[in-house]
KOLSEPA-41668 format. One record per residue: x, y, z of N, C-alpha, C in turn; residue in three letters. Coordinates in steps of 0.2 Angstrom, whole numbers, padded with zeros to 4 digits, always signed. Atoms other than C-alpha are relative to their C-alpha. Layout:
N
XYZXYZXYZAla ...
END
This chain:
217
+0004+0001-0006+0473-0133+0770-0007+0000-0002Unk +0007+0003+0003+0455-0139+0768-0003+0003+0007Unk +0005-0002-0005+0440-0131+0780-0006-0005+0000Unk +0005+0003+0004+0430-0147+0777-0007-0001+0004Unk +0007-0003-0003+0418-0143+0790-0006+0003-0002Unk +0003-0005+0003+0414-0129+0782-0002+0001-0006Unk +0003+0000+0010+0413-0131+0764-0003-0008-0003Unk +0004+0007-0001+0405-0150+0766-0010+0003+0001Unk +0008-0003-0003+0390-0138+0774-0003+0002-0007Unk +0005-0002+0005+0377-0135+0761-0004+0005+0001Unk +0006-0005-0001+0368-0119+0760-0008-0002-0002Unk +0007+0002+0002+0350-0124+0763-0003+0007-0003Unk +0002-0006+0001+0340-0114+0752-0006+0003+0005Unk +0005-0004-0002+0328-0100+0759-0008-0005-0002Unk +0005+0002+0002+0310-0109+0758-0006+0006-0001Unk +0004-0005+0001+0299-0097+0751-0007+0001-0001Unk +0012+0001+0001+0280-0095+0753-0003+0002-0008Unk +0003-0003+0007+0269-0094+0735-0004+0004+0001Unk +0004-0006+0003+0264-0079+0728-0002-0001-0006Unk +0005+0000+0007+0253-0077+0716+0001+0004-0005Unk -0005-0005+0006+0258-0072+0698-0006-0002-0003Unk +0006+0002+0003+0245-0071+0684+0005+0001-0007Unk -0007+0003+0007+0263-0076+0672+0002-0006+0001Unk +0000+0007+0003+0266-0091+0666+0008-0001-0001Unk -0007+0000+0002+0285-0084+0662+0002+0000+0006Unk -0002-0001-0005+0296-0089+0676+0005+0007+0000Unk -0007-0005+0001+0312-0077+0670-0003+0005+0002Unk +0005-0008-0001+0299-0063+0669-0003+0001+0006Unk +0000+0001-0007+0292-0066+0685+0006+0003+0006Unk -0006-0003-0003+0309-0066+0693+0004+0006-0001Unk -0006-0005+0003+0316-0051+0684-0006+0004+0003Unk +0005-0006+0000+0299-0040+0686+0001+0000+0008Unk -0002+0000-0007+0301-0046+0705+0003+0003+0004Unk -0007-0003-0003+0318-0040+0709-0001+0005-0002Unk +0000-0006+0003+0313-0025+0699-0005+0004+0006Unk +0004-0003-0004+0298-0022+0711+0004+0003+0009Unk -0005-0003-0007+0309-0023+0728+0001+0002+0000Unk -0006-0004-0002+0321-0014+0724-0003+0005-0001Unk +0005-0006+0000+0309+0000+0720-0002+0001+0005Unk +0003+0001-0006+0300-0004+0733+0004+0003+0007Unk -0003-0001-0006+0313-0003+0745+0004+0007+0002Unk -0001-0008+0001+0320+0016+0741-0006+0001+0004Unk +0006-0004-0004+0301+0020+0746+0000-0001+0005Unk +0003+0001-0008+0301+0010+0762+0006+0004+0002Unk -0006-0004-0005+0320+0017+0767-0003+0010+0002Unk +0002-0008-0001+0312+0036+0763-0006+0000+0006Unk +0006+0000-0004+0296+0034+0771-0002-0002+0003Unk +0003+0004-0003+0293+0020+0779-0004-0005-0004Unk +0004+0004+0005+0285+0002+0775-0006+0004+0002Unk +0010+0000+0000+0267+0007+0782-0002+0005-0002Unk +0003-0005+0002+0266+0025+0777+0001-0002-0012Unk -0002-0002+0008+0271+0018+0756-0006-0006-0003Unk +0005+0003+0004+0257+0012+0745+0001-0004-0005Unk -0001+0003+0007+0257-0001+0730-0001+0005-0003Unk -0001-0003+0008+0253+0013+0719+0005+0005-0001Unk -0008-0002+0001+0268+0023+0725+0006-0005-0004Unk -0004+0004+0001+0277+0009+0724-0001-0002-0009Unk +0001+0001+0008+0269+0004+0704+0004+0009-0003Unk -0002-0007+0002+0273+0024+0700+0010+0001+0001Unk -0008+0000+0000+0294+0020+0706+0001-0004-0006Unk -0003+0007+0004+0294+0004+0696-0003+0003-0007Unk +0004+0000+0008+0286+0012+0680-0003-0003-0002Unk +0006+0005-0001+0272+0001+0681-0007+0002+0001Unk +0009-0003-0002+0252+0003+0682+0001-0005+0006Unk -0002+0003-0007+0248-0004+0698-0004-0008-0001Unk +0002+0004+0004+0238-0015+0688+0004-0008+0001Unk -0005+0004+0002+0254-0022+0682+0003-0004+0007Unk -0002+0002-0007+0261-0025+0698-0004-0004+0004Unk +0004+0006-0001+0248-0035+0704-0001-0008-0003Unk -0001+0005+0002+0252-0046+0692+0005-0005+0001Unk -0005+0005-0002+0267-0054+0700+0001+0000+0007Unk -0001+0001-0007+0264-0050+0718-0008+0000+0001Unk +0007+0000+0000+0248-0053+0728-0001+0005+0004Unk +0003-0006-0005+0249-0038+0742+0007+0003+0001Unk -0008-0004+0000+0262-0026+0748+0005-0006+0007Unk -0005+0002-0007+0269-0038+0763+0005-0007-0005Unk -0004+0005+0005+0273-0052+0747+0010+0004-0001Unk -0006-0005+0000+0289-0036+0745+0002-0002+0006Unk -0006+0001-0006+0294-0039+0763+0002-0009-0003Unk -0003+0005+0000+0296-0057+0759+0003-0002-0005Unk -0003+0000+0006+0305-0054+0742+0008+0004+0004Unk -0008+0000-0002+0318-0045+0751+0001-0002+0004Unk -0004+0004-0004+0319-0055+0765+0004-0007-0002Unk -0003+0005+0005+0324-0070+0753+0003+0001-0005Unk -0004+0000+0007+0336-0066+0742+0004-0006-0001Unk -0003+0007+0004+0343-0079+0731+0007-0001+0001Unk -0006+0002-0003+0360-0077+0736+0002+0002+0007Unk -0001-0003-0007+0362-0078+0755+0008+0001+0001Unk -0006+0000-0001+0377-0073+0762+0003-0003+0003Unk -0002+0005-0005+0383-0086+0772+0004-0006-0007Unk -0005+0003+0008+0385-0095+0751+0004+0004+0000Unk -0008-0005+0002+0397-0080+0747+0003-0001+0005Unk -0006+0001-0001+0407-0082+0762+0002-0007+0000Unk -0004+0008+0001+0409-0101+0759+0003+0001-0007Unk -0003-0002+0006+0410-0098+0740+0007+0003+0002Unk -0006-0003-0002+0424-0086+0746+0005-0003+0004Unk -0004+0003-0003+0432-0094+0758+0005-0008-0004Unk -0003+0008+0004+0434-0111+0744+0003+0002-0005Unk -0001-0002+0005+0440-0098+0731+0010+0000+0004Unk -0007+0000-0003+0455-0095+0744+0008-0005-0001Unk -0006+0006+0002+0465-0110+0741+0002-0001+0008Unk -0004+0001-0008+0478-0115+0754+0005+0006+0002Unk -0005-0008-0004+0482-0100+0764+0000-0003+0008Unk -0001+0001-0007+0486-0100+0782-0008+0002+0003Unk +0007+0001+0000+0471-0101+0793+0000+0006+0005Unk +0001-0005-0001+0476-0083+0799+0000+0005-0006Unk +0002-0002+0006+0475-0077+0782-0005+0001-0003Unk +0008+0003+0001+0458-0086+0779-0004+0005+0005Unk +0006-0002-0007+0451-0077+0795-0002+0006-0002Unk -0001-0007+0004+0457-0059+0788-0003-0001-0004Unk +0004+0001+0006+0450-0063+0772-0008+0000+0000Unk +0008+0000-0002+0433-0068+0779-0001+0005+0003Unk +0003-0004-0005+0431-0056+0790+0000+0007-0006Unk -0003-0004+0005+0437-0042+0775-0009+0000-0005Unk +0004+0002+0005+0424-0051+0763-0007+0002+0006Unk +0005+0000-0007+0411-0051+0778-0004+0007-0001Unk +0001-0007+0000+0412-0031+0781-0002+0002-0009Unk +0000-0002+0005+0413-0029+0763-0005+0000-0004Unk +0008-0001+0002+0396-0036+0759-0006+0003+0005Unk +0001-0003-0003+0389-0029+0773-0001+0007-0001Unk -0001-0006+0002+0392-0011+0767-0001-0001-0003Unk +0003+0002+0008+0386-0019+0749-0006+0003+0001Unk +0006+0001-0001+0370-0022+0757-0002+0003+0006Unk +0001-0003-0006+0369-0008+0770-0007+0002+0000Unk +0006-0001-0002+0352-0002+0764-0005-0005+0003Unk +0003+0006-0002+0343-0021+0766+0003-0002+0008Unk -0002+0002-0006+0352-0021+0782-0004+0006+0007Unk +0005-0005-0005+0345-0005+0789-0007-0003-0001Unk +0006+0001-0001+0329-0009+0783-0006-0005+0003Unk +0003+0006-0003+0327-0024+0791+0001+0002+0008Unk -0002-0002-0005+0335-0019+0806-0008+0008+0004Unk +0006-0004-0001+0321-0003+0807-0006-0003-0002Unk +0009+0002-0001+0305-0012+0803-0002-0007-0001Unk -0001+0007-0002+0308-0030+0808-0007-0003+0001Unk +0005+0002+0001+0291-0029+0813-0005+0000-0003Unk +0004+0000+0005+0283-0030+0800+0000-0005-0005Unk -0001+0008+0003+0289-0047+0792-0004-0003+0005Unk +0003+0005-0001+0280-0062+0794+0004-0002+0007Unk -0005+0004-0003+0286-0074+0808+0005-0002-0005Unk -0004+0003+0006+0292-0084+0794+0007+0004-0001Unk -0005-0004+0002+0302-0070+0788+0005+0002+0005Unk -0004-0002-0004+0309-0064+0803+0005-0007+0002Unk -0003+0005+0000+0315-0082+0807+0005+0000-0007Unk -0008+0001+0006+0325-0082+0789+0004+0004+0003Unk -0007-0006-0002+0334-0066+0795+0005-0002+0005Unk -0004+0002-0007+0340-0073+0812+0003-0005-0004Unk -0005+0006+0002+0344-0090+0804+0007+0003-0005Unk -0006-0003+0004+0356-0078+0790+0005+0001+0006Unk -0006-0001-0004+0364-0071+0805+0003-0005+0004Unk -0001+0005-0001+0365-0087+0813+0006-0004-0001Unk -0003+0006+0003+0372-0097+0801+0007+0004-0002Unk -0005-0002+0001+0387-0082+0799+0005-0001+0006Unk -0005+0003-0006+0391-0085+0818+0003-0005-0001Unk -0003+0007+0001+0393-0101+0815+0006+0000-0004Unk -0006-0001+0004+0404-0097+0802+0006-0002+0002Unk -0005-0001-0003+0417-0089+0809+0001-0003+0007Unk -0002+0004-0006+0416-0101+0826+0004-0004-0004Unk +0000+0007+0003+0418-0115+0815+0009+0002-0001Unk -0005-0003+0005+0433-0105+0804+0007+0001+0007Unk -0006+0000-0006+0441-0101+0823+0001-0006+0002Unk -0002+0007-0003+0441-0119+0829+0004-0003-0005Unk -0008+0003+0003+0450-0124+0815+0006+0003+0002Unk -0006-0004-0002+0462-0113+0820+0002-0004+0006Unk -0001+0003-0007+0462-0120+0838+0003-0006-0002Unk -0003+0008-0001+0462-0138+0834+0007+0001-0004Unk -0009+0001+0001+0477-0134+0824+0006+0002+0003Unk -0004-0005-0004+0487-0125+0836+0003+0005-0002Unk -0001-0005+0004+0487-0110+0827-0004+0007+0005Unk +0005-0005-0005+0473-0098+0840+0000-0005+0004Unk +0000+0000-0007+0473-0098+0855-0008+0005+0001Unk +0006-0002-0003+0453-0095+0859-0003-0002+0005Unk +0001+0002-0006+0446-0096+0874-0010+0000+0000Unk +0008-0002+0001+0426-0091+0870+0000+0000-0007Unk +0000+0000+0007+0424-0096+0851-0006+0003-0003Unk +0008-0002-0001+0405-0093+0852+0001+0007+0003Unk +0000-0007-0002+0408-0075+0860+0004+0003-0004Unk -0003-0002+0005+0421-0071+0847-0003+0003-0006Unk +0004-0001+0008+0413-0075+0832-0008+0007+0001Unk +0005-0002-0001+0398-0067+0839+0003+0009+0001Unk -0004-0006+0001+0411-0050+0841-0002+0001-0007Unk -0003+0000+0007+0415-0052+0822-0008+0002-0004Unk +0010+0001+0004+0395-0054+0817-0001+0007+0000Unk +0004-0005-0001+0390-0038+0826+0005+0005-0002Unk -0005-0001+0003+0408-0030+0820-0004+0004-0006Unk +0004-0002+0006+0399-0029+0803-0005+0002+0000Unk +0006-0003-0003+0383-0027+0810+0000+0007+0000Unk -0001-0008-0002+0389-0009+0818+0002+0006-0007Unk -0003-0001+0004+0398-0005+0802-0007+0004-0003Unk +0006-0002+0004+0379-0002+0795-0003+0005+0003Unk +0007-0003-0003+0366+0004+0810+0005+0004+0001Unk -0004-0005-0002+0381+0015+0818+0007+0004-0005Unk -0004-0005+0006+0389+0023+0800-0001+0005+0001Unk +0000-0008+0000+0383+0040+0804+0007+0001+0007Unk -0004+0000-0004+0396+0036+0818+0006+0002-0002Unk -0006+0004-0001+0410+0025+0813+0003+0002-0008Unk -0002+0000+0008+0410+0033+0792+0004+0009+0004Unk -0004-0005-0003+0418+0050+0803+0007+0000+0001Unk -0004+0001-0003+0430+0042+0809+0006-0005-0003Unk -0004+0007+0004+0438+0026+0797-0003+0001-0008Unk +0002+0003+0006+0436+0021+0780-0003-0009+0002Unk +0000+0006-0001+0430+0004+0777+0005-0005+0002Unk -0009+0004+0002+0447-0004+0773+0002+0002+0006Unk -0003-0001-0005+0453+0006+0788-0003-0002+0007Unk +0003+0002-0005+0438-0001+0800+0003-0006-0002Unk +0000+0004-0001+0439-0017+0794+0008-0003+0002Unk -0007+0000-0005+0460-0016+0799-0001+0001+0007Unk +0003-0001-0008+0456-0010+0815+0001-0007+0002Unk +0000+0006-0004+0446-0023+0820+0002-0008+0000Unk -0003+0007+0000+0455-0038+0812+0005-0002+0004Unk -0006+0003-0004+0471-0035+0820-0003+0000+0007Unk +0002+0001-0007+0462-0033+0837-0001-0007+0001Unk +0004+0008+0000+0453-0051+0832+0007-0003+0001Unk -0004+0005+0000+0471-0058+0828+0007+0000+0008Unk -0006-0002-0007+0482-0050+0845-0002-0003+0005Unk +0005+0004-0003+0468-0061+0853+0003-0006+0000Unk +0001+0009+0000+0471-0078+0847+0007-0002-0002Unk -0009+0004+0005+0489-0078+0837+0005-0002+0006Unk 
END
């Protein structure tokens, strides 16, 4: 069973505004990059972006601030490093979805939705931290973020219509389902102090599939 809908789709890449590097070296660039974020974004989950400084932020990365100037041009170029990561996730669930083979197309649904939650919880602190200081990205950037979530609904709409058209689901709102499924994983992040009480991951993510499948099978 082929999802051709879906895996014909191309992930466009993320278009990314020039920062200004005073390296020559792409690799190096890239690796000192990912290295500033990810620094960077410990200080902003602790603190806050606007109370954290570049030279906090050079003193995590074991860097003079010097250094760190030399592959970003201010501290807002960090929001838009982690607003664009290089592997969005809308590729992994197609990548995953095309790694499935031919499974039934309630097999596939479980599966994504599993994989979904899964990175989701990967990338729980990139998710709060978008979620709490949203304002603070570009327009630009807040646009990618929405487009990411966007393009996940989509996903799984698309993933439930197949199902439909084959007469396998029974869905009445595909667009309000999948949009279930989206905020599903969403919750899993903002409301953990909740929902980590009470489930494991493995056992939320059961939960909610069989509810998604007693729905439409």
């Amino acid at each position: 069973m082929q999802y051709r809908k879906l895996l014909e789709q191309n992930g466009k890449n993320m278009v990314e505004r020039k920062i200004r590097s005073y390296s020559d070296n792409e690799a190096l660039i890239y690796e000192r990059r990912k290295h500033i974020a990810e620094c960077a974004l410990k200080l902003f989950l602790n603190q806050g972006y606007k109370a954290t400084t570049t030279r906090q932020i050079a003193r995590e990365c074991g860097m003079s601030e010097a250094n760190v100037y030399r592959y970003i041009g201010c501290k807002d170029d960090i929001l838009h490093l982690i607003a664009t990561q290089k592997s969005s996730l809308i590729d992994v669930l197609r990548s995953y979805l095309h790694k499935l083979g031919n499974v039934s197309r309630a097999e596939a649904l479980r599966a994504c939705i599993a994989e979904y939650f899964r990175t989701q919880d990967v990338a729980s602190d990139y998710l709060f931290f978008f979620n709490r200081e949203i304002g603070y990205f570009s327009r630009e950037d807040r646009r990618t973020l929405l487009k990411g979530q966007t393009e996940v609904q989509s996903f799984f709409e698309q993933l439930l219509q197949e199902g439909v058209n084959a007469g396998e689901f029974q869905v009445d709102e595909p667009v309000l389902l999948s949009h279930n499924i989206l905020m599903a994983g969403h919750d899993w992040v903002v409301r953990s102090w909740f929902l980590r009480q009470h489930y494991t991951l493995k056992e939320y993510t059961e939960k909610q599939t069989q509810m998604i499948l007693r729905l439409i099978l």
